[in-house]
C-alpha distance (Angstrom), angle and dihedral (degrees) to the residues before:
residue distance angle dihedral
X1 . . .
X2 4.02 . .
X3 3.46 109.9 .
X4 3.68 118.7 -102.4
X5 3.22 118.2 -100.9
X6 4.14 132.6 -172.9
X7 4.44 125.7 -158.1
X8 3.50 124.2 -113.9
X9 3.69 81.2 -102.0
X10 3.68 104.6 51.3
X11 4.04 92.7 38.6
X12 4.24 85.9 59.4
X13 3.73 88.0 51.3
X14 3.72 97.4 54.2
X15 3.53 101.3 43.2
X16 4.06 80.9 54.3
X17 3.44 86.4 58.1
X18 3.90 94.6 44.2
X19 3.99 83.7 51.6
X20 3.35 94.2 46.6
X21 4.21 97.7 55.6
X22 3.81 90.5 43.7
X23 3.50 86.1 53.9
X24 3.67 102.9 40.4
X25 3.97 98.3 29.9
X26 3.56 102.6 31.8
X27 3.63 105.3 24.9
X28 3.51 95.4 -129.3
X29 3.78 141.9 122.1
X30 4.12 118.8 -124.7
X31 3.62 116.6 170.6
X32 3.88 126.5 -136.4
X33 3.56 101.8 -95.1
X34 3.76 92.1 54.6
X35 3.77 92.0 43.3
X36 3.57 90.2 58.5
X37 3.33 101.0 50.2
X38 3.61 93.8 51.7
X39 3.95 87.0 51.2
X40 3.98 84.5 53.6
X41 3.55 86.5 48.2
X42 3.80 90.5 57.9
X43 3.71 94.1 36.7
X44 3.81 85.8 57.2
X45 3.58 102.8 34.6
X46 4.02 105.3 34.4
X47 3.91 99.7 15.4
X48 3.74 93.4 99.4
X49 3.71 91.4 59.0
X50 3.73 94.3 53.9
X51 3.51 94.8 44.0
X52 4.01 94.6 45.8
X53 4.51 84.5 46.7
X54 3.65 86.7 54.5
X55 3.99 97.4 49.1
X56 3.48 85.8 45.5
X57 3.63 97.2 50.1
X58 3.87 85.7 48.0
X59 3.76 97.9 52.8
X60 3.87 88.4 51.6
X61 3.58 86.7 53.5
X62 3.86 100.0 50.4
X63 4.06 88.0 38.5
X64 4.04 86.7 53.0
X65 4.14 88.4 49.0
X66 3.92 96.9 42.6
X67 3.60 81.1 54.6
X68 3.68 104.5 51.7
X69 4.14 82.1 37.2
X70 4.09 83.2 59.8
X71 3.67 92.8 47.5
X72 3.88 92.7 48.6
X73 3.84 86.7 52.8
X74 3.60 101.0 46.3
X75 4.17 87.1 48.5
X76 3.72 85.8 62.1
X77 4.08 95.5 56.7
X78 3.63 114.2 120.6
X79 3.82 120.6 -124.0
X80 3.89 108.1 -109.4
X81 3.80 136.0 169.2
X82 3.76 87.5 -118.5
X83 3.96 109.1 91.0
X84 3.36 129.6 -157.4
Protein backbone atom coordinates (compact mmCIF):
# COMPACT_ATOMS: atom_id res chain seq x y z
CA UNK A 1 0.00 0.00 0.00
CA UNK A 2 1.35 3.70 -0.79
CA UNK A 3 1.42 5.57 2.12
CA UNK A 4 -1.26 8.03 2.70
CA UNK A 5 -0.63 11.14 2.12
CA UNK A 6 -2.77 14.61 2.81
CA UNK A 7 -2.19 18.47 0.69
CA UNK A 8 -1.03 21.40 2.21
CA UNK A 9 -4.62 22.22 2.09
CA UNK A 10 -6.29 19.31 3.60
CA UNK A 11 -3.40 18.85 6.38
CA UNK A 12 -4.40 22.78 7.61
CA UNK A 13 -7.96 21.69 7.77
CA UNK A 14 -7.46 18.78 10.02
CA UNK A 15 -5.24 20.12 12.41
CA UNK A 16 -8.20 22.89 12.66
CA UNK A 17 -10.28 20.28 13.47
CA UNK A 18 -7.77 18.64 15.96
CA UNK A 19 -7.63 22.29 17.55
CA UNK A 20 -10.96 22.69 17.55
CA UNK A 21 -11.93 19.25 19.77
CA UNK A 22 -9.10 19.98 22.21
CA UNK A 23 -10.54 23.14 22.57
CA UNK A 24 -14.14 22.40 22.64
CA UNK A 25 -13.94 18.77 24.25
CA UNK A 26 -11.08 19.00 26.35
CA UNK A 27 -10.76 22.54 27.14
CA UNK A 28 -7.37 22.76 26.27
CA UNK A 29 -5.00 24.60 23.98
CA UNK A 30 -2.57 22.42 21.45
CA UNK A 31 -0.74 24.29 18.95
CA UNK A 32 -0.30 23.34 15.21
CA UNK A 33 2.83 21.65 15.26
CA UNK A 34 1.66 19.26 17.92
CA UNK A 35 -1.67 18.80 16.22
CA UNK A 36 -0.02 17.64 13.27
CA UNK A 37 2.02 15.33 14.54
CA UNK A 38 -0.63 13.63 16.33
CA UNK A 39 -2.61 13.58 12.91
CA UNK A 40 0.68 11.88 11.46
CA UNK A 41 0.54 9.72 14.27
CA UNK A 42 -2.94 8.57 13.25
CA UNK A 43 -2.19 8.67 9.62
CA UNK A 44 0.64 6.25 10.42
CA UNK A 45 -0.73 4.27 13.07
CA UNK A 46 -4.64 3.95 12.24
CA UNK A 47 -4.62 5.10 8.49
CA UNK A 48 -4.71 1.59 7.19
CA UNK A 49 -7.90 0.92 8.95
CA UNK A 50 -9.66 3.85 7.46
CA UNK A 51 -8.44 3.30 4.22
CA UNK A 52 -9.20 -0.63 4.25
CA UNK A 53 -13.22 0.60 5.89
CA UNK A 54 -13.52 2.75 2.96
CA UNK A 55 -12.53 0.03 0.22
CA UNK A 56 -14.70 -2.09 1.92
CA UNK A 57 -17.54 0.16 2.06
CA UNK A 58 -16.89 0.74 -1.71
CA UNK A 59 -16.89 -2.85 -2.80
CA UNK A 60 -20.29 -3.28 -0.98
CA UNK A 61 -21.43 -0.50 -2.91
CA UNK A 62 -20.37 -1.63 -6.44
CA UNK A 63 -21.46 -5.40 -5.40
CA UNK A 64 -25.03 -3.83 -4.33
CA UNK A 65 -25.14 -1.90 -7.99
CA UNK A 66 -23.85 -4.91 -10.15
CA UNK A 67 -26.62 -6.53 -8.53
CA UNK A 68 -29.48 -4.29 -9.14
CA UNK A 69 -27.61 -3.82 -12.80
CA UNK A 70 -28.19 -7.86 -13.07
CA UNK A 71 -31.70 -7.61 -12.03
CA UNK A 72 -32.43 -4.75 -14.56
CA UNK A 73 -30.97 -7.06 -17.26
CA UNK A 74 -32.62 -10.16 -16.48
CA UNK A 75 -36.17 -7.98 -16.35
CA UNK A 76 -35.52 -7.23 -19.93
CA UNK A 77 -35.31 -11.12 -21.12
CA UNK A 78 -37.75 -12.04 -23.65
CA UNK A 79 -40.17 -14.95 -23.05
CA UNK A 80 -39.13 -17.88 -25.39
CA UNK A 81 -40.05 -21.55 -25.74
CA UNK A 82 -36.45 -22.36 -25.02
CA UNK A 83 -35.99 -22.86 -21.11
CA UNK A 84 -33.22 -22.59 -19.23
Amino acid sequence: MKPIKFDREETKAIVGEIQDYFREELDQSIGAIPAEMLMQFFVDKMGAYFYNRGLYDAQALIRKQVENLTDEIFALEQPTRHLR
